[in-house]
DRENMARFI-756204 format. One line per 2 residues: number of its first residue (from 1); their letters; for each residue x, y, z of C-alpha. Coordinates in Angstrom, 2 decimals, m for minus. Layout:
N
NUM) a) X Y Z  ...
// end
This chain:
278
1) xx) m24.52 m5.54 11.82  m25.14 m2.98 9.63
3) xx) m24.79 0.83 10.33  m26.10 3.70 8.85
5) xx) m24.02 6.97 9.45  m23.73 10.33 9.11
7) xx) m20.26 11.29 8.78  m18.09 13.79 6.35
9) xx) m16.47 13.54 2.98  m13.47 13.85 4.38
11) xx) m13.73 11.58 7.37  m15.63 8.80 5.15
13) xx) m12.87 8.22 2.58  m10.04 7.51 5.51
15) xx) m11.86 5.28 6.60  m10.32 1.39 5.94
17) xx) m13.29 m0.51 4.59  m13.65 m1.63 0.97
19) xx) m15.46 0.15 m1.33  m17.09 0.21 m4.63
21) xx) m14.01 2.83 m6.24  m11.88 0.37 m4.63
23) xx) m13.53 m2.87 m5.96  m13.49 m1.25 m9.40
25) xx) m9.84 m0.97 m9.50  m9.51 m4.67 m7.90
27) xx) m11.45 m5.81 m11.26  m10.01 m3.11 m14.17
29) xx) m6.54 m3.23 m12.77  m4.81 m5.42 m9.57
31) xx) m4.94 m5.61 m6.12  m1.59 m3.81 m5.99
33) xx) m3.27 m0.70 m7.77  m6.48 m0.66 m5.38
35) xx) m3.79 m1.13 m1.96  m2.61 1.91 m3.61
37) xx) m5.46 4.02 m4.47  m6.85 3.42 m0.73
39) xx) m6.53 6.32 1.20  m6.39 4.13 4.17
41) xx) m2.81 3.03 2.79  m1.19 6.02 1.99
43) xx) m3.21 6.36 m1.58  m3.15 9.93 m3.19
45) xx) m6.37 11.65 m4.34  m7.03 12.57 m7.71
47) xx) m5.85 15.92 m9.32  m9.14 18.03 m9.77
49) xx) m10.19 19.30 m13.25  m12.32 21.66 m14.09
51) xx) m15.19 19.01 m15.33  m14.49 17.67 m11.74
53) xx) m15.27 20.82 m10.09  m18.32 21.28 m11.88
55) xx) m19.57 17.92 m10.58  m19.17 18.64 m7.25
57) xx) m20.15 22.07 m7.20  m23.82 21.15 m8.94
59) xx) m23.67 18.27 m6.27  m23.54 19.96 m3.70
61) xx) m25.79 22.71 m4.37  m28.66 20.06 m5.40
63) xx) m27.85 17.17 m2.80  m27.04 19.83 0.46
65) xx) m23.70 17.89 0.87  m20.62 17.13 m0.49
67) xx) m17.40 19.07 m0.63  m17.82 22.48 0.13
69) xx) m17.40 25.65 m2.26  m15.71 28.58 m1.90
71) xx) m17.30 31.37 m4.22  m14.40 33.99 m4.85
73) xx) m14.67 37.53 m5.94  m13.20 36.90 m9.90
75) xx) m14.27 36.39 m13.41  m11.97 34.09 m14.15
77) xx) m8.34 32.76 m13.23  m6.02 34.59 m15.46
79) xx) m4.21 36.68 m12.88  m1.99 36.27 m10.28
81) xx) m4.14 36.72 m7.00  m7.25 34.32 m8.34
83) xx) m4.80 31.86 m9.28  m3.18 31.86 m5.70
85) xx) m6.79 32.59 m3.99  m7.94 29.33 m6.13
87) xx) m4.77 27.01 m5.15  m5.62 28.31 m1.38
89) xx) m8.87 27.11 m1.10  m8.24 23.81 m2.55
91) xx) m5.28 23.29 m0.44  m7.97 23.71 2.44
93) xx) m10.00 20.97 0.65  m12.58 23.42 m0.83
95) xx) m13.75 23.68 m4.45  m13.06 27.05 m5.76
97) xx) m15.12 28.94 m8.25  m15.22 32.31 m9.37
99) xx) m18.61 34.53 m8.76  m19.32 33.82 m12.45
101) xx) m19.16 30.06 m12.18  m20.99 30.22 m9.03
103) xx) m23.97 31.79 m10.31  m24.01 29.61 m13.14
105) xx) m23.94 26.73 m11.34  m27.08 27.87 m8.98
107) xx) m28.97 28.23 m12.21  m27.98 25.37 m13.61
109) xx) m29.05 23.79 m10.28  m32.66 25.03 m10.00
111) xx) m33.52 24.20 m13.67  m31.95 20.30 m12.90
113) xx) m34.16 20.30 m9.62  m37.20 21.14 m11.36
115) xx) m36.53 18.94 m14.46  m36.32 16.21 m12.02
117) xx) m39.60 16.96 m10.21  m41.18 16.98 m13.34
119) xx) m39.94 13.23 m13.99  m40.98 12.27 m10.62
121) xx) m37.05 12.14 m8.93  m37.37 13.95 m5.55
123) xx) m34.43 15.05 m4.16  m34.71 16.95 m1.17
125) xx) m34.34 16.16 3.50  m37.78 15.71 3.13
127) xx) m37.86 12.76 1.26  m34.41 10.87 1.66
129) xx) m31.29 11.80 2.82  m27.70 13.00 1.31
131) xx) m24.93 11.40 1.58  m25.59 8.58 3.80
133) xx) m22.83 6.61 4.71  m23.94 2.30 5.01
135) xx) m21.22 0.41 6.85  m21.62 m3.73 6.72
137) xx) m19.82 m6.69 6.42  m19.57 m9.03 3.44
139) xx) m18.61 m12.86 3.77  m15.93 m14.59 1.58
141) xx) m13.64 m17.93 1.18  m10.79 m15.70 2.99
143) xx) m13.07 m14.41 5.98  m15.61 m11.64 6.43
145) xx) m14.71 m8.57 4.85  m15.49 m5.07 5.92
147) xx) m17.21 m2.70 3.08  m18.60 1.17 3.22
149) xx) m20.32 3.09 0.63  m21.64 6.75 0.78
151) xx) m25.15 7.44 m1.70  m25.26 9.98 m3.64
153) xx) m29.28 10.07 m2.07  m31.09 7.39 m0.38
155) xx) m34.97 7.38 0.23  m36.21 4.57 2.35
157) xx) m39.68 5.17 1.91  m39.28 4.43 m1.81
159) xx) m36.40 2.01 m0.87  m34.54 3.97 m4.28
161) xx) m30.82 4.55 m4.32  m30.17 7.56 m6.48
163) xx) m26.92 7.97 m8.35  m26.15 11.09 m9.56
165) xx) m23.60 12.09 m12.73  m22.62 15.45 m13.73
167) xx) m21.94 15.42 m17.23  m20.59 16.90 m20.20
169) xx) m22.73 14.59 m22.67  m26.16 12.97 m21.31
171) xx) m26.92 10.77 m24.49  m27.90 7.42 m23.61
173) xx) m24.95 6.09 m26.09  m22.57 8.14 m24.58
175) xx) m23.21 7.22 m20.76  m23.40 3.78 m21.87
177) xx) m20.10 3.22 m22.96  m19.31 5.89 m19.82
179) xx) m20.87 2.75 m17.42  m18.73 0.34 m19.13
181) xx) m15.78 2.18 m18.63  m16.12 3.34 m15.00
183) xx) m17.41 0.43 m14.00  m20.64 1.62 m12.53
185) xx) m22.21 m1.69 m12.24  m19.93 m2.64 m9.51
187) xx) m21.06 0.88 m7.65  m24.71 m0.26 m8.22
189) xx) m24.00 m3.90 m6.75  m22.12 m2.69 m4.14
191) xx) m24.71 0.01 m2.99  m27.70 m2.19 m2.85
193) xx) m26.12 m4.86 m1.64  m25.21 m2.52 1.68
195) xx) m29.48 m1.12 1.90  m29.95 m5.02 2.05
197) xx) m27.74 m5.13 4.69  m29.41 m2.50 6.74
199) xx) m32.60 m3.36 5.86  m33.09 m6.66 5.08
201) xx) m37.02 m5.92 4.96  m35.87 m4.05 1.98
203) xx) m34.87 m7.05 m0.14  m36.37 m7.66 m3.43
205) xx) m37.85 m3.99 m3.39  m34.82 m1.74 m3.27
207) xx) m34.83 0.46 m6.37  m31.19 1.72 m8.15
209) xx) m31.38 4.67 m10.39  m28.68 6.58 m12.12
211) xx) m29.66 10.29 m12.91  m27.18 11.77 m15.58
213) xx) m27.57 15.68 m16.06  m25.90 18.03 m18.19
215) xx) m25.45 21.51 m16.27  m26.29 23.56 m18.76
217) xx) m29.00 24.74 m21.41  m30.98 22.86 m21.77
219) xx) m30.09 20.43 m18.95  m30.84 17.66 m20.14
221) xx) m31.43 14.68 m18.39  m31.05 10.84 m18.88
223) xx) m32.31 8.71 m15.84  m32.12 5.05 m16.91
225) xx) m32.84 1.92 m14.94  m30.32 m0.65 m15.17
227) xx) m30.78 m3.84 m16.99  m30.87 m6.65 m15.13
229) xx) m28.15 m8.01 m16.85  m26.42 m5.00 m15.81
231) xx) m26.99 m5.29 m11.68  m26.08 m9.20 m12.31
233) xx) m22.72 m8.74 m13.53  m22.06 m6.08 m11.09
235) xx) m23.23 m8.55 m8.38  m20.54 m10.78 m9.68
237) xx) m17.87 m8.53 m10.12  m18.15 m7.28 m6.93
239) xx) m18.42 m10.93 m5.32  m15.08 m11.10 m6.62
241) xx) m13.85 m7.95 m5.26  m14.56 m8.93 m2.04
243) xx) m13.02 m12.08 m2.11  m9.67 m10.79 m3.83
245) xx) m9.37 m8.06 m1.20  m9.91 m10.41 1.24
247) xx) m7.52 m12.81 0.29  m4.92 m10.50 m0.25
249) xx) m5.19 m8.51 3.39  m5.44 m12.40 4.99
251) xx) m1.92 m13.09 2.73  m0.51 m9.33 3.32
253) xx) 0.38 m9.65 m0.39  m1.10 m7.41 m2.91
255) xx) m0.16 m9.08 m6.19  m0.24 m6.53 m9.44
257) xx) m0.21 m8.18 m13.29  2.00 m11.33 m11.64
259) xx) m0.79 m13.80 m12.43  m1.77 m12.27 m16.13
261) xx) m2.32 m14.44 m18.73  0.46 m15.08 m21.33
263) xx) 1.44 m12.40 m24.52  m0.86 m13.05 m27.56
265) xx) m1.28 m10.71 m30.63  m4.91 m8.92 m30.96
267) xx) m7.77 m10.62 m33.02  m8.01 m7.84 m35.07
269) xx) m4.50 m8.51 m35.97  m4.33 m11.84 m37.03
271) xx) m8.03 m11.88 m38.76  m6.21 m8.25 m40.77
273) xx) m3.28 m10.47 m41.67  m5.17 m13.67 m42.82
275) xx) m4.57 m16.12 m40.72  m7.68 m16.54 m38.95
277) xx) m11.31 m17.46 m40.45  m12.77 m15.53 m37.39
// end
């Protein structure tokens, strides 16, 4: 049974279920490297960067949730006391910005929301919700497995899952190869595979749809459907995600590059040399 809940940041990412970060490191990398990454097992969250920072602070001021800021009285970090004001609030799991990059980040945050209105993306409590947390089960060859996910913003009545990215470069070329790298497909899958779950009256309706916004003039904004092609091989990657997680927690062995295929040189090698017609 699926369950929709309400829970924080935080509290969401300890929890022991897979997920679609998770999965994505199951299919770029191992099973050893996900069992890592998962906070459940002792993994170690990411170093924040300023680009990272940005992200969630124009999150959180246009979704309502998220990780919360802590606006401190400096122009920038150069001295001492900002720097040890700054290294305070993050070890209390804020995200700490200076006055100046606060206000610039509201700004930035009221011309995204009305962009968005104008192109017909609501986000807002009266619509959909933030942050909604979808707990379910998946089946598999190794035994049932389960799976969380937490929406950037879900509205039921238009059954749409909205994905938001904070960006440094919007251009359709640019988040392309971005979704290809990250793996976003598998996110997508993963996502509207767990509305089906909930709400299996859903099914065949449920909308996914990436909005990538740059947070500053003249904020743009790219909000592309993805291909079909694109939710199909995410379907399948995850599938297998599932099933490799699976096996390996049934097995209690988390194998890394053991079963990776044997040394060859690149094409682009041999065809440079000669010795292929390819």
């Amino acid at each position: 049974m699926a369950q929709l809940l309400n829970i924080p940041t935080a509290e969401y990412h300890r929890r022991p279920e897979l997920s679609g970060s998770i999965a994505k490191t199951i299919i770029a990398k191992s099973e050893l490297h996900a069992w890592s990454e998962h906070p459940a097992y002792g993994g170690m969250a990411r170093e924040e960067t300023k680009l990272m920072d940005r992200g969630s602070a124009v999150g959180r001021m246009l979704l309502g949730k998220g990780a919360e800021l802590a606006c401190l009285p400096f122009d920038d970090w150069r001295t001492k006391a900002a720097q040890e004001s700054r290294d305070k609030a993050r070890a209390a799991g804020l995200v700490p910005l200076t006055h100046v990059e606060y206000t610039e980040y509201e700004e930035a945050t009221k011309a995204i929301k009305t962009r968005l209105c104008e192109m017909g993306h609501f986000i807002s409590d009266v619509t959909g919700v933030s942050e909604p947390v979808i707990i379910w089960e998946e089946e598999s060859p190794y035994g049932p497995v389960g799976c969380r996910c937490m929406m950037d913003h879900l509205s039921l009545q238009r059954a749409t899952i909205y994905e938001l990215k904070v960006v440094g470069d919007a251009h359709p070329d640019k988040t392309e190869r971005s979704a290809e790298a990250m793996g976003y497909r598998i996110s997508a899958a993963a996502y509207i595979r767990a509305l089906a779950a909930y709400r299996p009256d859903l099914i065949g309706s449920i909308t996914f749809q990436f909005l990538f916004v740059e947070p500053f003039e003249p904020f743009a904004i790219y909000a592309p459907p993805p291909s079909e092609e694109f939710l199909v091989s995410g379907d399948r990657d995850w599938t297998s995600a599932v099933a490799r997680w699976a096996r390996a927690k049934r097995d209690n062995y988390w194998p890394g590059y053991e079963n990776a295929r044997s040394i060859t040189r690149p094409r682009y090698a041999i065809r440079k040399e000669g010795y292929s017609n390819e």
